[in-house]
N, C-alpha and C positions, 0 to 999 in steps of 0.2 A: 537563407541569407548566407551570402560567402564573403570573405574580406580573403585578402592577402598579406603574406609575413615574406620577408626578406631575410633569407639563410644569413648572419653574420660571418661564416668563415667563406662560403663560395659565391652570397649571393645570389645564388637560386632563388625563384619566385613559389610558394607554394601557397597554393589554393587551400584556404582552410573554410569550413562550413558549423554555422552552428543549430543544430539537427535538437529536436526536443530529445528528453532522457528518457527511457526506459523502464517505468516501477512497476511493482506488483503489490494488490494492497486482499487480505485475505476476510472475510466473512466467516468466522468461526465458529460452530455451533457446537457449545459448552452447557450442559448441568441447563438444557432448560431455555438459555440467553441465546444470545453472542460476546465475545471477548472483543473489550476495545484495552486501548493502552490507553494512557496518560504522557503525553509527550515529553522528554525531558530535553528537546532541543528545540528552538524556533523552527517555523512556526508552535507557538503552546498549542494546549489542546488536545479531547479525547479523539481517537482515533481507530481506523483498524488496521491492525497490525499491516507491517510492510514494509520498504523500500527499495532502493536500486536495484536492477536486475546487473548481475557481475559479468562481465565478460567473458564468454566462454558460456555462458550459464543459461537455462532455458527458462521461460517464463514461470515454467510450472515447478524445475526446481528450485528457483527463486523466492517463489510462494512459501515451498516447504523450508528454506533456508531460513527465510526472515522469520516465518510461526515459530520455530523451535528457537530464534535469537530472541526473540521479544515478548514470549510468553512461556518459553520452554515445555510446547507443547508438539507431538506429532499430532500432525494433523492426516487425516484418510478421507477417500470419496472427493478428491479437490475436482469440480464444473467449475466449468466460463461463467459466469454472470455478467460482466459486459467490461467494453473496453472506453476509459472516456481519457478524452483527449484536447478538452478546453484549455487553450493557450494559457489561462489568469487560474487555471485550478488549485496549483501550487505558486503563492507569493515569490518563491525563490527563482525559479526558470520555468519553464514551460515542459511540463511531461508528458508522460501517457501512460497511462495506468490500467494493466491488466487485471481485474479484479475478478476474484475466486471465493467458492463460497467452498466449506470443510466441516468436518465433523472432526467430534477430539473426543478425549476422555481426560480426567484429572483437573488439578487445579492450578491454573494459570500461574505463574512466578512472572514478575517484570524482570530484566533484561536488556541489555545493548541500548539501543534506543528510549525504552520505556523506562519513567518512573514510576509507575504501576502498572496494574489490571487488574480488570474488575469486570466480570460478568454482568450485562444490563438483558434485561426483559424490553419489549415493544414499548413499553408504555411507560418506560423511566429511564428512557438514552439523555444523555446529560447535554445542556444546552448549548454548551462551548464545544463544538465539533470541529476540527480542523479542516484544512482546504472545503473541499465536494463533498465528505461523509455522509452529507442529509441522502444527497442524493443515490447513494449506492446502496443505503440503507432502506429509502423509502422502494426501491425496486426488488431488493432482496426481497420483504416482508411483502410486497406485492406477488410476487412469483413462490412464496411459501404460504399464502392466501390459496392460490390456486392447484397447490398441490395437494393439499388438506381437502 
């Protein structure tokens, strides 16, 4: 979608376009679990860790930037696990979301974003998941299904 602005001092015409945003959201393999946060901004909701990719910034450092903002954890071993891109996935604008799956050691601390975390098991992820989570979630534990 493109619309057009009108420069105020020369009047120039400039084409502007509004292109979905760029996030990365990480799959963090902690003590056993995975590390989700607790949202402390709208959308509410437990989550995995993540947001905007910065400019300048690679997808994959992005990944490692947001885990150490929002659980203050290094994360190692970061894989693709897939990239979704439903226009309705985030309420706010329309993204795309590189998601990564990691390994870590220590214990999560919330941060930036998060007002908590909390390590969950398979079988006791919390019911209020933000955006798409089910879904990155139910493919993670399918593709660690099959590496087992």
């Amino acid at each position: 979608m493109k619309s057009k602005l009108i420069c105020p001092r020369c009047g120039f015409t400039i084409t502007t376009y509004k292109n979905p945003l760029p996030t990365v959201d990480i799959v963090i393999r902690n003590q056993g679990g995975i590390v989700l946060i607790s949202r402390k901004n709208p959308p509410f909701g437990w989550a995995l860790p993540g947001g905007f990719v910065d400019y300048g910034e690679s997808v994959e450092e992005a990944a490692k930037r947001e885990a150490k903002e929002e659980t203050s954890l290094d994360i190692q071993n970061l894989k693709l696990l897939g990239v979704y891109s439903s226009p309705d996935r985030d309420p706010r604008h329309h993204t795309i979301s590189t998601v990564f799956t990691a390994d870590s050691a220590g214990n999560p601390t919330a941060g930036d974003d998060a007002a908590q975390t909390r390590v969950f098991m398979k079988g006791n992820l919390p019911q209020d998941l933000a955006f798409d989570m089910l879904k990155s979630l139910r493919i993670f534990f399918e593709s660690e299904r099959h590496l087992s």
